[in-house]
C-alpha positions in Angstrom: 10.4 13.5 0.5 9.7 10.5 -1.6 7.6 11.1 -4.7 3.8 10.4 -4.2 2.3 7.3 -5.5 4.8 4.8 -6.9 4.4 2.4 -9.9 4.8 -1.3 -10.5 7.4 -0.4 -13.1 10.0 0.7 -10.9 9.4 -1.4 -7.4 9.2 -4.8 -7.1 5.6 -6.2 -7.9 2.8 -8.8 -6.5 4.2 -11.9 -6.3 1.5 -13.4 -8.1 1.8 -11.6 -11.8 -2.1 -11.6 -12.8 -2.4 -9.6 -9.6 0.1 -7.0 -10.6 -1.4 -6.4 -14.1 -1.9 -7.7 -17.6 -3.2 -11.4 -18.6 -1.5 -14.6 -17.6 -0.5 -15.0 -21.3 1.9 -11.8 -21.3 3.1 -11.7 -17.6 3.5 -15.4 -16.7 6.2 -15.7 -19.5 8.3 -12.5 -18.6 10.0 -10.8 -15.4 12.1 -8.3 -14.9 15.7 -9.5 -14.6 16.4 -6.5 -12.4 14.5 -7.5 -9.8 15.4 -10.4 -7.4 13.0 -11.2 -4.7 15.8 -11.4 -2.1 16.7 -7.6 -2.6 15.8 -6.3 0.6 16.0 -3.2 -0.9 13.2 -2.7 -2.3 10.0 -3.0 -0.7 7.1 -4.7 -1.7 4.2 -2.8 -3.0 0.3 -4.1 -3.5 -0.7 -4.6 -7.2 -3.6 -3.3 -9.0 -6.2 -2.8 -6.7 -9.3 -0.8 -4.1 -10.2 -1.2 -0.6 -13.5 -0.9 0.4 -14.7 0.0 3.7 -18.0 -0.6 6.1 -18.3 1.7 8.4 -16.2 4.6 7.1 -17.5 7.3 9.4 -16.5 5.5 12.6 -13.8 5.9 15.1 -11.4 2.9 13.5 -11.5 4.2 10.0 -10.8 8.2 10.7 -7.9 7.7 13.7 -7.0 4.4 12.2 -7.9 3.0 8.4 -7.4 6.2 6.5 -4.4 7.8 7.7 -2.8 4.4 7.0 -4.6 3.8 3.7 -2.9 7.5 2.3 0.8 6.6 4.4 0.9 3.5 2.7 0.7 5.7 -0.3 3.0 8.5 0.6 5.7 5.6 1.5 5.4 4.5 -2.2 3.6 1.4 -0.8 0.1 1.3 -3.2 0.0 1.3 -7.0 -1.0 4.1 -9.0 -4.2 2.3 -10.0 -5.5 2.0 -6.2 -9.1 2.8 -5.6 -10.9 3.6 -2.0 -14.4 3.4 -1.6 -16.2 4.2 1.6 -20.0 2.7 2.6 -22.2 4.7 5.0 -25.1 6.6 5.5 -24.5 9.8 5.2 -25.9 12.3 2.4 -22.8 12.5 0.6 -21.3 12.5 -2.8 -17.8 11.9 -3.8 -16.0 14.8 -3.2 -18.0 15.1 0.4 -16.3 11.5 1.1 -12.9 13.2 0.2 -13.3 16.3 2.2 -14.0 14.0 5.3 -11.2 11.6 4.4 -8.5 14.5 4.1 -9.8 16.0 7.6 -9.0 12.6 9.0 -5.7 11.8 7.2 -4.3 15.9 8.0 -5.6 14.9 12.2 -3.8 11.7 12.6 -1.4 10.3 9.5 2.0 9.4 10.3 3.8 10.6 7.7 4.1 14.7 6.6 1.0 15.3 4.7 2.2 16.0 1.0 -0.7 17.8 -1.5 0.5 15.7 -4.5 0.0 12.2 -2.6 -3.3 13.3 -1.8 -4.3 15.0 -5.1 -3.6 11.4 -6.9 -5.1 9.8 -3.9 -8.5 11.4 -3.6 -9.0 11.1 -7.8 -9.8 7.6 -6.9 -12.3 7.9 -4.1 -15.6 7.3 -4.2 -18.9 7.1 -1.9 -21.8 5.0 -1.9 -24.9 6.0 1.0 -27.0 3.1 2.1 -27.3 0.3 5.0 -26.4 -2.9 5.3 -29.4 -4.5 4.6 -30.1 -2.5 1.7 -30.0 -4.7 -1.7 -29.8 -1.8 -3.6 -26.7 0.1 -2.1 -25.1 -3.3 -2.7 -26.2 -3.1 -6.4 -24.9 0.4 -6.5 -21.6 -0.5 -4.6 -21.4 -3.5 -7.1 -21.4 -0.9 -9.8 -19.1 1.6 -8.2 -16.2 -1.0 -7.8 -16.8 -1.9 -11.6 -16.4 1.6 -12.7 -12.6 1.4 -10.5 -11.7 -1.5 -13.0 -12.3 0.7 -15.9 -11.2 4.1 -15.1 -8.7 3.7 -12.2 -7.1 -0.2 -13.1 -7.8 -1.7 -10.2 -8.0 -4.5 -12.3 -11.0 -6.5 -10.6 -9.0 -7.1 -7.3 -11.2 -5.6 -3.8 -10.7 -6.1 -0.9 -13.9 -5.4 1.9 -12.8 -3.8 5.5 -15.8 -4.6 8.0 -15.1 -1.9 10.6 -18.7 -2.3 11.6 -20.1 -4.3 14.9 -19.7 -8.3 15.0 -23.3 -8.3 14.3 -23.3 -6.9 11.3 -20.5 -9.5 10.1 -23.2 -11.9 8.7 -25.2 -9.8 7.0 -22.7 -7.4 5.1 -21.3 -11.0 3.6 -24.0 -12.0 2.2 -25.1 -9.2 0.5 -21.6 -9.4 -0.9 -22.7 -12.5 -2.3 -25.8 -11.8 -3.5 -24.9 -8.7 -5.0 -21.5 -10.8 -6.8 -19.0 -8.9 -5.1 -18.0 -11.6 -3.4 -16.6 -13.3 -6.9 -13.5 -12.3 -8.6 -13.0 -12.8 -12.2 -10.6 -15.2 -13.5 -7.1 -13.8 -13.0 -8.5 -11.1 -10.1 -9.1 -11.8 -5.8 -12.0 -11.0 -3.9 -10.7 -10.6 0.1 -12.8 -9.9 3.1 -11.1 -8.2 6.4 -12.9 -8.9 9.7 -11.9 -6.9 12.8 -12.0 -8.4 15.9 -13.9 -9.8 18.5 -14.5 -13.0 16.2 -17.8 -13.7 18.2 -18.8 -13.4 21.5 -17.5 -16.9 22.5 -17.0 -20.6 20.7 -20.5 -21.8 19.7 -20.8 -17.6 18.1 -17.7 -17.6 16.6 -18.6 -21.3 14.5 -21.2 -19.7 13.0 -19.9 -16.7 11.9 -17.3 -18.6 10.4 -19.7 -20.7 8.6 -21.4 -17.9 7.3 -18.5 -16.2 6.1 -17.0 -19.7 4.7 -20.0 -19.5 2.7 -19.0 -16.4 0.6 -15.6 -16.5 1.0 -12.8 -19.1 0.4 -10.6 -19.5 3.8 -7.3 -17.9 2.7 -9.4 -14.8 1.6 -10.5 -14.3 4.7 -8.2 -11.7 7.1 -9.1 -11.7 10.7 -7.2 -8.5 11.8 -5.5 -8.5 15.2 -3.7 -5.1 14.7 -1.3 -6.4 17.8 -0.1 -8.5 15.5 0.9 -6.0 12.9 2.9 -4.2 15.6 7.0 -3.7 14.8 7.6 -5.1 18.6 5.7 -8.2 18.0 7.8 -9.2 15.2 10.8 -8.5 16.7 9.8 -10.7 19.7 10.5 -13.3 17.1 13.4 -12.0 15.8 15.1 -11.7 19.3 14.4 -15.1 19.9 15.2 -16.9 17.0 17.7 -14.9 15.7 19.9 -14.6 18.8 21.5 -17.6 20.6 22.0 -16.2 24.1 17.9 -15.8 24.5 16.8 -19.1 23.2 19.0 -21.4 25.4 17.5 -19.7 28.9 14.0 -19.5 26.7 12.5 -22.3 29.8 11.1 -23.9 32.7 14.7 -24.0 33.6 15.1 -20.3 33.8 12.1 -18.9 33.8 10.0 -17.8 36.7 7.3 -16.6 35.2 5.8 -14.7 32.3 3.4 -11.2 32.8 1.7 -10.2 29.6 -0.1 -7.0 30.2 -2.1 -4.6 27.9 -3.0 -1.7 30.4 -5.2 1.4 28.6 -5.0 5.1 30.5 -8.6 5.7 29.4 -12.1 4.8 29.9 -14.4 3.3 27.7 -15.5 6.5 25.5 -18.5 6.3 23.5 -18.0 2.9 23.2 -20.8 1.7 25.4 -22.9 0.3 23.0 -20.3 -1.9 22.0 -18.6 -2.6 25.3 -21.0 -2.7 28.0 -21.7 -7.0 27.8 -18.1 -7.8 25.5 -15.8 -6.7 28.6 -12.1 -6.9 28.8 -11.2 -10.5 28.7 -13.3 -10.9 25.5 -12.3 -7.4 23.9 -8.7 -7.9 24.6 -7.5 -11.1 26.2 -9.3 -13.4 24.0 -7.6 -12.3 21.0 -4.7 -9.7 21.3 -3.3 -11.5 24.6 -3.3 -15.1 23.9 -1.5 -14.3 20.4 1.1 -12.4 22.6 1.1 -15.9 24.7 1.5 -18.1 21.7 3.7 -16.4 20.4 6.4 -15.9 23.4 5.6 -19.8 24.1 5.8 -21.2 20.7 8.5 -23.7 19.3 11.1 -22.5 16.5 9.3 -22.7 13.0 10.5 -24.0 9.9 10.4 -20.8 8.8 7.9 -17.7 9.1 5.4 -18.3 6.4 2.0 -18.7 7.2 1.6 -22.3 7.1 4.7 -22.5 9.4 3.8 -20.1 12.0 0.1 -21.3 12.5 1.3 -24.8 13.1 3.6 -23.7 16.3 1.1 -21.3 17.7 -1.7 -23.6 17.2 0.4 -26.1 19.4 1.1 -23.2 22.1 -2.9 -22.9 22.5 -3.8 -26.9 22.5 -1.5 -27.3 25.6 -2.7 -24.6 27.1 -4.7 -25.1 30.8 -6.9 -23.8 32.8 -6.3 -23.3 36.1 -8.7 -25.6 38.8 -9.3 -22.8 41.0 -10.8 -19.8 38.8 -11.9 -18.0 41.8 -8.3 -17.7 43.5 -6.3 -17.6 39.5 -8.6 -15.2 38.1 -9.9 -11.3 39.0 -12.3 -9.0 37.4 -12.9 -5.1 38.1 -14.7 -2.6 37.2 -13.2 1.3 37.3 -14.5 3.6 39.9 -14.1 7.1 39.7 -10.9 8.8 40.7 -8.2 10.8 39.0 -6.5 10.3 36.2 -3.0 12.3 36.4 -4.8 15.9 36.8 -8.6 15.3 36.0 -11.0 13.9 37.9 -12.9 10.9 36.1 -16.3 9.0 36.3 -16.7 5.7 37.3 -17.9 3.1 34.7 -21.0 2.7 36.1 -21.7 6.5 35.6 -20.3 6.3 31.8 -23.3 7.5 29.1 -25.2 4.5 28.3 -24.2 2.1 31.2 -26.6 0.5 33.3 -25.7 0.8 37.0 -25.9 -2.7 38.1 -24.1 -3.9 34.8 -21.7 -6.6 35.6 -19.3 -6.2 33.0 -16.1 -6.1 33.8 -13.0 -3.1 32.6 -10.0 -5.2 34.0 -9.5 -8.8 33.7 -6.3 -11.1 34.6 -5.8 -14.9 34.7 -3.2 -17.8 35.1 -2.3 -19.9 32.4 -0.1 -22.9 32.1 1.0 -24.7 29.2 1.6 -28.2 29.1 4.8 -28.6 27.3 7.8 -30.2 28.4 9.3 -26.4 27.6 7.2 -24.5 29.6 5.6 -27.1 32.7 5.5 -25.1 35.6 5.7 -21.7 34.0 2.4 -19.6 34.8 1.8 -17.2 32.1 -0.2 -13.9 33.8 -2.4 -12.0 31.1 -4.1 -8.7 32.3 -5.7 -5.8 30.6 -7.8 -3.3 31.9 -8.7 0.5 31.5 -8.3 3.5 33.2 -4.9 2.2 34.8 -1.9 4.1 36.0 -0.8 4.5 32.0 -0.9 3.4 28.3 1.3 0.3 28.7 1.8 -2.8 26.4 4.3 -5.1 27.6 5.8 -8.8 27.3 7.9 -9.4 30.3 10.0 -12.9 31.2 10.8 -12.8 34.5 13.5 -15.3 35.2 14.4 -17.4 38.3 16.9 -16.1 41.0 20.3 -17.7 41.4 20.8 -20.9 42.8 23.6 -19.4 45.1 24.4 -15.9 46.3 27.9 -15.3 47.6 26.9 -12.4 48.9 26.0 -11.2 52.5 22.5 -10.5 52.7 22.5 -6.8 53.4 24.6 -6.8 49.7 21.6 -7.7 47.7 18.8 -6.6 49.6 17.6 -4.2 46.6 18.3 -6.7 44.3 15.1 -8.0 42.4 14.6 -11.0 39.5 16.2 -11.0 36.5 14.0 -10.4 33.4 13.5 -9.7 29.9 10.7 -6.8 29.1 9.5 -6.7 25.1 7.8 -3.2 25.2 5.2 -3.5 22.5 3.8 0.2 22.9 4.2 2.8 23.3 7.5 2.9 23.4 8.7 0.3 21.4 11.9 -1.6 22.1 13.3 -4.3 24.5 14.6 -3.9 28.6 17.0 -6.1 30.0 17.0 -6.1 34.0 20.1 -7.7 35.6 22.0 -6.7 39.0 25.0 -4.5 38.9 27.4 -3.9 41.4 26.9 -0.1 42.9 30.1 2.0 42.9 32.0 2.7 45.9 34.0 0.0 48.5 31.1 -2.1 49.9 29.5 -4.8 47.8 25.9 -4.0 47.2 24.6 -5.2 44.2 21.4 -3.4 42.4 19.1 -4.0 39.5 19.9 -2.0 36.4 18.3 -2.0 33.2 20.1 -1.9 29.4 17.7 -0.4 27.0 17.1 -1.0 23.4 14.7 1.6 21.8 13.5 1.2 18.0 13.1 5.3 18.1 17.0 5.6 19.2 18.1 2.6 17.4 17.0 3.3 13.5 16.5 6.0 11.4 13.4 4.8 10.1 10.1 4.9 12.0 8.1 2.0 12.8 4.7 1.6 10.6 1.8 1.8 12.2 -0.1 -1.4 12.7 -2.9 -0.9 10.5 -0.1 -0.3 7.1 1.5 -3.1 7.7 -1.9 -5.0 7.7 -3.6 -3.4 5.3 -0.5 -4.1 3.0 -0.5 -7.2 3.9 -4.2 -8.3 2.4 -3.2 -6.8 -0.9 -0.6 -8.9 -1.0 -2.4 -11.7 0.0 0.5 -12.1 2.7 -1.6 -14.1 5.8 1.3 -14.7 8.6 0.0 -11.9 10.6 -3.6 -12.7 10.8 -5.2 -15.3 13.4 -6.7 -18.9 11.5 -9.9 -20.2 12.5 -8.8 -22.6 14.1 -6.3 -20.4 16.2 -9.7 -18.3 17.3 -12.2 -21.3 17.9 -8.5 -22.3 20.5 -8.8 -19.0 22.2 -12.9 -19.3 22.6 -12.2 -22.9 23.8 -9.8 -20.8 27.0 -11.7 -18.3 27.5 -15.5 -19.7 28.0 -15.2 -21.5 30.9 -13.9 -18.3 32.7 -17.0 -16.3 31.4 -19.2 -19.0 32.5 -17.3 -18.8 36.6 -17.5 -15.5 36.2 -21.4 -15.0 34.9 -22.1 -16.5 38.4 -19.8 -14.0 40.1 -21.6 -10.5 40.6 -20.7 -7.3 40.5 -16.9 -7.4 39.7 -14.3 -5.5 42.4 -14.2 -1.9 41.9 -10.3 -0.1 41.3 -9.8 3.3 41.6 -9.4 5.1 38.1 -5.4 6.2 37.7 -4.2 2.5 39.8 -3.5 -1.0 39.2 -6.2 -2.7 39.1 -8.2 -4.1 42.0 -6.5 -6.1 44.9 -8.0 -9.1 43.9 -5.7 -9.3 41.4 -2.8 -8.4 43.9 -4.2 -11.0 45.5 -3.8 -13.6 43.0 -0.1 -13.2 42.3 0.7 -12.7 45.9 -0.5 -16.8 46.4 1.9 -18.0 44.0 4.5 -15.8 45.7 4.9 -13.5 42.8 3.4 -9.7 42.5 2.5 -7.5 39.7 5.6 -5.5 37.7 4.9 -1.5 37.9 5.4 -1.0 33.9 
């Protein structure tokens, strides 16, 4: 077991020096000669610094923020002068925060719980009770962060998670400003983390933007898209770029088409506050699935830093068209009950909170094309939708069928399209489906599959998403996280399909535990394709 929290003495610190301790005048001058920033072996750990979080008590932070806040810490990942503070309104003090955090961490970290990790951990927690549009909770908080610098060393360096409802966005920021959070010292960063949806569509989603712009510089501004921060994703771009015998086949040329599919097992939860009127093309489409797109369409960077990566997908989603037909290239649904493996399940219109003639929709899919001379004639299928056969994330290339079979046709009768299948969860890895000859004397050729499985492959578990974010915006690193312009692209794609569809009804009811309705079925089937069973 690795020791509990490490220091910046012994791993390789912030890149920026004033982040990782002491004054420009004594760090700029000096490094350690040990360390060389192309030692892969050590890993990068954040400098100096707390993380502050809206909306501790909710689902996101407990299954989600805090187990990856204290495995960050038991991989060696945060400094020993790291602070947490949690904002909510609940009667508590301190050590009630740290009760509630440890329940949380013990229910759903990663790594083995480890008392010493936690000990040091929890000695720099704190609480402050209040609302978001109380001025003197941010006065408090303002205070609470200031006491950090002096007794843990976090150095004047905060970071501000808002795991609280988009409308809320606005107001949190500027009582940041108002109360000075919002400003970092000379030497120190102020960040802000914003979890998606970005808005409820474009005009929404400008304004936010200008009202966050207006507290916060752009590059310390983190729009999470914990997709992104998945192992998988980045290894989409390591397969491809990294590997000649993808890239060359990577086209119109070769490629059929591409099915992008984000498919949930369960309902909406207690969620219907939030959900009922967002719907699954805005909750999951709009951001997690056109990243997916962009990123499986893109061109080769110059190299993956921010700046690099943005420009490619930024191209992906400027060329990107809408079909003219939206009623025969899109479909919407709504779950209806039925069983889900051995329990029976209620419909979505019988969920807690629902209305029963809401018309907001639990499965969405639509045809894309992108107009590129790479990718002209390629339709790019993105569905999501909940309670569906199973808990399913998946890239998959299908490729075109060969040009000449020398084969009689009873030989490959069983024989399907070739294609490449980028498993983003939950079982992450990479499927290769090609035809294989079955053994015996007659020639009868059948689709196999080659498997590559990061749990079978490495010693070393994947991080969860949120780590690798969260890391991330202590860093300062930004490749993961979505630009404003890439999100005002998305809006641009996705409005006028929430505008066919506002005139639409009631969506088509699925049965809970299937596919999705046959509308969707429907909408492959005319372009001569059909769904692939995950």
């Amino acid at each position: 077991m690795r020791s509990t929290m490490a220091t910046t003495s012994n791993r390789r610190p912030a890149e920026d020096p004033v982040q990782s301790g002491g004054s420009p005048s004594t760090q700029e001058s000096w490094h350690n000669p040990l360390l060389d920033p192309r030692d892969l072996r050590m890993p990068r750990i954040a400098g100096p610094s707390s993380l502050v979080i809206f909306g501790v008590t909710g689902d996101l932070a407990k299954k989600k923020l805090l187990p990856a806040v204290y495995d960050l810490a038991n991989r060696g990942l945060l400094p020993a002068s790291f602070g947490l503070i949690g904002f909510g309104r609940r009667d508590w003090d301190d050590q009630a925060f740290a009760s509630f955090a440890e329940e949380n961490v013990r229910a759903y970290c990663r790594t083995p719980f480890n008392e010493s990790t936690w000990r040091h951990l929890s000695q720099g927690m704190r609480f402050v009770k209040g609302t978001f549009d109380d001025s003197e909770a941010f006065r408090h908080l303002s205070a609470t962060v200031s006491e950090l610098d002096r007794v843990r060393g976090t150095r004047g360096n905060h970071a501000f998670y808002m795991s609280v409802p988009p409308k809320a966005f606005p107001i949190v920021a500027r009582q940041l400003a108002e109360s000075g959070l919002s400003h970092s010292k000379e030497g120190a960063w102020r960040r802000v983390i914003i979890e998606k949806p970005f808005g409820r569509d474009l005009a929404s989603a400008k304004e936010l933007d200008r009202v966050v712009s207006e507290v916060f510089e752009p590059d310390s501004v983190f729009r999470i898209d914990h997709y992104l921060g998945k192992e998988t994703v980045q290894n989409l771009l390591a397969l491809r770029f990294a590997n000649m015998m993808f890239e060359p086949v990577w086209n119109s040329n070769y490629v059929s088409h591409v099915q992008i599919t984000m498919a949930e097992d369960m309902g909406i939860g207690g969620r219907a506050g939030y959900y009922d009127g967002i719907g699954a093309a805005r909750d999951v489409i709009q951001n997690h699935l056109l990243q997916l797109m962009a990123l499986t369409a893109m061109e080769e960077p110059v190299s993956f830093a921010a700046e690099d990566l943005t420009a490619e997908k930024t191209k992906v989603l400027s060329a990107i068209r809408l079909p003219k037909d939206l009623a025969a290239h899109t479909a919407r649904g709504q779950y209806a009950a039925g069983w889900q493996g051995s329990q029976h399940v209620a419909g979505y219109l019988d969920e807690e909170g629902i209305s029963p003639d809401s018309t907001t929709e639990t499965y969405a899919a639509i045809r894309l094309d992108v107009d590129t001379r790479r990718w002209a004639g390629v339709p790019f299928y993105l569905r999501t939708g909940k309670r569906l056969g199973k808990r399913v994330s998946e890239i998959a290339v299908v490729f075109k069928r060969a040009p000449h079979l020398p084969f009689e046709a009873t030989a490959t009768r069983e024989l399907g399209a070739n294609a490449v299948v980028i498993r983003v969860q939950p079982d992450e890895g990479v499927t290769m489906r090609f035809g294989a000859k079955t053994p015996g004397s007659a020639m009868e050729v059948r689709d196999v599959n080659m498997d590559f499985s990061y749990g079978r492959s490495f010693t070393e578990a994947s991080p969860e998403a949120y780590e690798r974010l969260i890391l991330d915006v202590l860093l300062g690193d930004p490749p993961l996280f979505p630009t404003t312009e890439e999100v005002n692209l998305s809006w641009k794609i996705l409005d006028p399909i929430e505008e066919f569809w506002a005139g639409q009804g009631q969506p088509q009811p699925y049965r809970a535990g299937t596919w999705g309705p046959e509308e969707a079925d429907r909408m492959l089937a005319r372009d001569g394709y059909h769904w692939r069973m995950p």
